[in-house]
C-alpha positions in Angstrom: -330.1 -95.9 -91.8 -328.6 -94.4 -89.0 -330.1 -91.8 -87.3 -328.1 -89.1 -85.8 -328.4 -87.5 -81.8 -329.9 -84.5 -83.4 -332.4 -86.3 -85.3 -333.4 -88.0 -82.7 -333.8 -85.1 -79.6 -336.1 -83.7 -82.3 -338.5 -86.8 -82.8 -338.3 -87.2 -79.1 -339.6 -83.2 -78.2 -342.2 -81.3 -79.3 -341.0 -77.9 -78.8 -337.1 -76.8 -79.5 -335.5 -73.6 -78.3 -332.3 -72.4 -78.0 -330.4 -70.8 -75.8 -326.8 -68.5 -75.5 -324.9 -68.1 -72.5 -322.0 -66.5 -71.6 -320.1 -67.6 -68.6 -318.0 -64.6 -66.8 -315.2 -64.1 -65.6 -313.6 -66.0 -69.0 -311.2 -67.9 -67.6 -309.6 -70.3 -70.0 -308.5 -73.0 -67.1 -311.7 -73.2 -65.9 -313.5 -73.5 -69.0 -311.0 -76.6 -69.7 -312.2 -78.1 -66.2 -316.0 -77.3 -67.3 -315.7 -78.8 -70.7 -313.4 -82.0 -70.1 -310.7 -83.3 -72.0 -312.4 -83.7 -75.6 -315.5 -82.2 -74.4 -316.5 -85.0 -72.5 -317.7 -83.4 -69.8 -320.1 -81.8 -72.4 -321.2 -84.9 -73.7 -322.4 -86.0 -70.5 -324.1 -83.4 -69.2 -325.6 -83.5 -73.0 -326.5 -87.2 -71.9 -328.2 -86.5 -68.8 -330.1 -83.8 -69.7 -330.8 -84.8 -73.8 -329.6 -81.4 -74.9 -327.0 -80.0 -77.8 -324.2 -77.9 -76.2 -321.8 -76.0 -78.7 -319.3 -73.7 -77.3 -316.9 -71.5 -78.1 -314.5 -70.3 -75.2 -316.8 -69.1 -72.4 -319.7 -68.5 -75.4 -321.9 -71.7 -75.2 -325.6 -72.5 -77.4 -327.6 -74.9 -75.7 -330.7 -76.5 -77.6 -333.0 -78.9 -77.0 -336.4 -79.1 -75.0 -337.8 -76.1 -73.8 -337.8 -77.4 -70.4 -334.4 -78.7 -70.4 -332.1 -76.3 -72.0 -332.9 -73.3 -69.0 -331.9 -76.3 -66.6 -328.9 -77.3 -68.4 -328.0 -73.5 -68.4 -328.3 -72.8 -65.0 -326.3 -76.1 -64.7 -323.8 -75.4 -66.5 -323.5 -71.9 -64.6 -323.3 -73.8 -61.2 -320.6 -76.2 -62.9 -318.6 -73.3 -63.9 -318.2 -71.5 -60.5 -317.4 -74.9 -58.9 -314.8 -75.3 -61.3 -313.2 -72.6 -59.8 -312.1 -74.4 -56.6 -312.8 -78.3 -57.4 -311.8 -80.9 -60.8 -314.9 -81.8 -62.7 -314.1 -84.8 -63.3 -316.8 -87.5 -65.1 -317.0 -89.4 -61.7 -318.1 -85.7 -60.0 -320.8 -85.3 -62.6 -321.6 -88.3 -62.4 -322.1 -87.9 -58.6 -323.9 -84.5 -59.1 -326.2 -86.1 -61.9 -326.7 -89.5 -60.9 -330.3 -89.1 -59.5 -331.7 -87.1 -62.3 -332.8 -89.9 -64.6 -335.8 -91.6 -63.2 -336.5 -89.0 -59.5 -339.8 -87.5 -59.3 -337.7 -84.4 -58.6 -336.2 -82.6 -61.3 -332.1 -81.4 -61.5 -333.2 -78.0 -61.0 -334.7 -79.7 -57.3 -331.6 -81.7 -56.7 -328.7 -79.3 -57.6 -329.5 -75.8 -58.2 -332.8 -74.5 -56.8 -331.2 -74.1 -53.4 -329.2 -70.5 -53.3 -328.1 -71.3 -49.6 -326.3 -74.4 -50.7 -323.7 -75.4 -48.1 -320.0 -76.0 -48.8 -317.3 -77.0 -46.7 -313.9 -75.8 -47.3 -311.3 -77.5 -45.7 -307.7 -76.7 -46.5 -306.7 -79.4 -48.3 -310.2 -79.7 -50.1 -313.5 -78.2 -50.3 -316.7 -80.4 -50.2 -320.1 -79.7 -51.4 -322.9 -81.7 -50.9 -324.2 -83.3 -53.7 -327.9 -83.4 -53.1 -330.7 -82.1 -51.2 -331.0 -84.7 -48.8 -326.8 -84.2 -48.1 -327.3 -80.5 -47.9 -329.8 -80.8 -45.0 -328.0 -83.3 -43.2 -324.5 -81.1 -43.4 -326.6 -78.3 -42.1 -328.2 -80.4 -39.5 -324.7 -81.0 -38.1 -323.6 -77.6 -37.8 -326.8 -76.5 -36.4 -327.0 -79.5 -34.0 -325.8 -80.9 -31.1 -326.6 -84.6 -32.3 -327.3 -85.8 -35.9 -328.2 -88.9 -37.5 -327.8 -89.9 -40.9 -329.9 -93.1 -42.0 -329.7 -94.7 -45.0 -328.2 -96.9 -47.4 -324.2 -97.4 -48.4 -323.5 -94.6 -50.8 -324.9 -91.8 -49.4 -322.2 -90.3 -48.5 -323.7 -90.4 -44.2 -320.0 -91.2 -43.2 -318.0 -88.9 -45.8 -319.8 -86.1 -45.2 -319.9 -86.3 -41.3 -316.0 -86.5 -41.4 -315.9 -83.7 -43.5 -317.6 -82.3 -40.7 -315.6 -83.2 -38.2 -312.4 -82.1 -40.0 -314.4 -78.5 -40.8 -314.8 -77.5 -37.1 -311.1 -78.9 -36.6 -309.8 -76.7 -38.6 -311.7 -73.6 -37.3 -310.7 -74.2 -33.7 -314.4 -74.8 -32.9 -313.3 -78.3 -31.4 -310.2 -80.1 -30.0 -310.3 -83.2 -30.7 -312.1 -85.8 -32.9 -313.9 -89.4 -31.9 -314.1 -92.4 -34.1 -315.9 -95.4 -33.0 -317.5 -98.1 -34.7 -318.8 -101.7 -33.4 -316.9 -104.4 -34.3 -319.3 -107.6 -35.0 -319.3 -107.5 -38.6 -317.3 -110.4 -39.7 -318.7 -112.0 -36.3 -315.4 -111.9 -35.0 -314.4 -110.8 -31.1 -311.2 -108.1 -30.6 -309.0 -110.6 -28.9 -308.7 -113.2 -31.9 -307.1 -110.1 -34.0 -303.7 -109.2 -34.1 -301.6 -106.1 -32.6 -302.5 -103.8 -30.3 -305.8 -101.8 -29.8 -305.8 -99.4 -33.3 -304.2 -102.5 -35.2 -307.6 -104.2 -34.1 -309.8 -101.4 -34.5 -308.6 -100.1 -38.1 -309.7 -103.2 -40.3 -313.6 -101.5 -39.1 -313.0 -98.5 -39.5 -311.3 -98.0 -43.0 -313.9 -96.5 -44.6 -313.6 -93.5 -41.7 -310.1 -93.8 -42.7 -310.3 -93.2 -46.5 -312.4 -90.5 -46.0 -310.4 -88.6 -43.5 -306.9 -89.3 -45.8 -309.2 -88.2 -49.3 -310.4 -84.9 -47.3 -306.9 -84.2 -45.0 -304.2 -86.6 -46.8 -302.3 -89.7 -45.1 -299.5 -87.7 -43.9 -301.2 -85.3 -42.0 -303.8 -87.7 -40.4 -301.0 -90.1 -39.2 -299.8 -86.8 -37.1 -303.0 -86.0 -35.9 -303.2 -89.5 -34.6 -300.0 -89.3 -33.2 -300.6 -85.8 -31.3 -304.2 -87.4 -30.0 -305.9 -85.6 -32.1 -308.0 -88.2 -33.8 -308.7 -90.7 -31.7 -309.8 -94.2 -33.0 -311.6 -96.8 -30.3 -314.1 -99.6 -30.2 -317.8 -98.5 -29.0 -317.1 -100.7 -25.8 -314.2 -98.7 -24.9 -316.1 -95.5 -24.7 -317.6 -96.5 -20.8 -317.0 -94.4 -18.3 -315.6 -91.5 -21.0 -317.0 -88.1 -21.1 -316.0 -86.6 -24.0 -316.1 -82.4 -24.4 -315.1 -80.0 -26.6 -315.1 -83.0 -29.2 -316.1 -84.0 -32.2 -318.0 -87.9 -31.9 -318.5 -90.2 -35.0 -320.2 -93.5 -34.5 -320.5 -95.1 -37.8 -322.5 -98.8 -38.5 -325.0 -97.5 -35.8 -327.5 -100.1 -36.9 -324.9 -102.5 -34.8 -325.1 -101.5 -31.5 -327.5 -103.1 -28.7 -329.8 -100.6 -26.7 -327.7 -100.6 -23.9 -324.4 -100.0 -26.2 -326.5 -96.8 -27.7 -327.5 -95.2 -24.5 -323.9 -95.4 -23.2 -322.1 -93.7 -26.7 -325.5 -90.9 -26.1 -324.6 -90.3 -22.8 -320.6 -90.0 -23.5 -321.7 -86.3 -25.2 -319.9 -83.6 -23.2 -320.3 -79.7 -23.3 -318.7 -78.2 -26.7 -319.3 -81.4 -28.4 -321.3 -82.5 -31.7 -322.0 -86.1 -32.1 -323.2 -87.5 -35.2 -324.7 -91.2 -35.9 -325.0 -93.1 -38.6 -326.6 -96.4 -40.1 -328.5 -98.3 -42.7 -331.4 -100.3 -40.2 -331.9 -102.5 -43.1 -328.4 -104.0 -42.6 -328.2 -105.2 -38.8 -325.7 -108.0 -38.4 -326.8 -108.4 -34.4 -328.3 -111.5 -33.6 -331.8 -112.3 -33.9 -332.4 -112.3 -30.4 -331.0 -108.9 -30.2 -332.9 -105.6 -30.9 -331.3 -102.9 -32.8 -330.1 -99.9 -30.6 -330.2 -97.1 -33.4 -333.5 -98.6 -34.5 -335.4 -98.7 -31.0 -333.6 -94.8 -29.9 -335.2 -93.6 -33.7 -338.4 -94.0 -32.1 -338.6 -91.7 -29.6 -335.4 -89.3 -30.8 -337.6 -86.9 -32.3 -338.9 -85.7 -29.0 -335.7 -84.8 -28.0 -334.5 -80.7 -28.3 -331.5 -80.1 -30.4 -331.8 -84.0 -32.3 -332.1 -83.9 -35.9 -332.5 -87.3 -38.1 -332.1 -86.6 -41.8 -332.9 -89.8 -43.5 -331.6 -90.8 -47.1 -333.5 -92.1 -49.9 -332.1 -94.8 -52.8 -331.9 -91.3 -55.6 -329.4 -90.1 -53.0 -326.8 -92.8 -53.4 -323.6 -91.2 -54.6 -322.5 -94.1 -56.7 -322.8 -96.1 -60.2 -326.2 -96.4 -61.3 -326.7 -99.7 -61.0 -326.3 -99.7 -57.0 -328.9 -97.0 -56.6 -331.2 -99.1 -59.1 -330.0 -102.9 -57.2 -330.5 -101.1 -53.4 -334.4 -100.2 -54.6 -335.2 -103.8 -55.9 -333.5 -104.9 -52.6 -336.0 -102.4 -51.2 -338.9 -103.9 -52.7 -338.3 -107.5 -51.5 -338.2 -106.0 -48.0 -342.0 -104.7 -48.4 
């Protein structure tokens, strides 16, 4: 016999309730983004959060356990003003819900307990973190002169400090912005690659580059290249620079030797922000040769106007399964 969804959210809870909610200001296109084509945006909030949703325009009956359907309501509420200014797609739901399944925190913890939730509107986008751990690090890089983001791929450490970057660009609060990277990961030196200096550079830095084309588009970047603006070069090339009224990146931190962190640290000029990031658990230096962002961790935290927000395996921003094969990865580590 088969047993439908309904059946089985009541053999599953104890204690059913309902709730009604009406979403204002009725606005039929961003009910559509809310709901999804077909409601599937519905169905996987539904999924997540093992409610009933029924709606009718901006009228909507949630019902399911007592616990769940005010969290799926204040949810949905927070859904409904972002859809306002972003597409709700399933991948940004996804993104947004991701953690909920098996965290020790709740969803009311990860997306909607915090009123002072930051957002960043750019003008070609606007990006809200999508967790509490990426709230406090985008708040520790406006409120800080030098941030660094720790943690494993997926986090969204390098999106979110771009989106950063790009912020104060826009608001005149910098000039111009700094992307470096070392280039050892394919164990390869400069000279063996082709063209000249950015040619050589790029293949490291693409992932800085598909976040700053996602956030300002390829047209525009390619003129703020041009102009200066943005300004792409290997960590090595940073000696002697002192870099003000800027904005610094250095991504794949993890990669540098102590003496190549202490000379991107000292490169920090008045009017700047520098932010850092890297996964320590992914150092492709040689054996012989200790970490940089590992050994300046260690005594960072004694240092006035430092902050180090470091991200957990729930905060991974991408399929399940990465979040779920980064913690067994974890494990073996122990």
């Amino acid at each position: 016999m088969k047993i439908s969804r309904r059946e089985t959210y009541k053999d599953l809870t104890e204690k059913i309730t309902s709730q009604n909610l009406l979403l204002q200001p009725q606005d039929n296109e961003r009910l559509s983004n809310l709901c999804g084509l077909l409601d599937e945006n519905l169905r996987q909030i539904e999924s997540y959060m093992h409610v009933e949703i029924s709606n009718r325009g901006n009228s909507f009956i949630i019902k399911g356990d007592e616990q769940n359907v005010p969290l799926t309501s204040s949810l949905i509420e927070k859904l409904y003003v972002i859809s306002a200014e972003e597409e709700l797609t399933s991948k940004q739901l996804h993104m947004y819900m991701n953690n909920t399944s098996d965290s020790t925190e709740s969803i009311a913890d990860k997306i909607i307990s915090d009123p002072d939730t930051v957002s960043l509107k750019c003008k070609k986008i606007t990006i809200r973190p999508k967790s509490k751990s990426q709230q406090e690090y985008v708040k520790a890089i406006i409120k800080n002169d030098l941030t660094f983001g720790i943690g494993s791929a997926g986090t969204g450490k390098t999106y979110l400090a771009v989106a950063c970057a790009i912020y104060f660009l826009e608001k005149d609060l910098i000039k111009k912005i700094f992307l470096v990277r070392p280039a050892i990961e394919a164990g390869e030196k400069l000279g063996f690659l082709p063209g000249d200096l950015s040619e050589k550079v790029n293949p490291y830095l693409q992932p800085i580059y598909d976040a700053l084309n996602e956030i300002v588009g390829v047209e525009r970047v390619i003129r703020l290249i041009e102009k200066k603006i943005i300004e792409i070069a290997p960590l090595a090339y940073m000696r002697g620079r002192t870099l003000n009224d800027a904005f610094i990146i250095l991504d794949e931190g993890q990669n540098t030797t102590i003496a190549q962190m202490e000379m991107f640290l000292t490169r920090i000029g008045f009017g700047s922000k520098a932010v850092v990031t890297g996964d320590t658990s992914q150092i492709d230096l040689p054996r012989d040769s200790r970490s940089g962002l590992k050994d300046c961790l260690e005594f960072m935290p004694n240092v006035n106007g430092v902050h180090i927000t470091n991200f957990k395996p729930n905060d991974v921003m991408r399929h399940k399964i990465v979040k779920d094969i980064i913690r067994e990865y974890d494990k073996r580590k122990k």
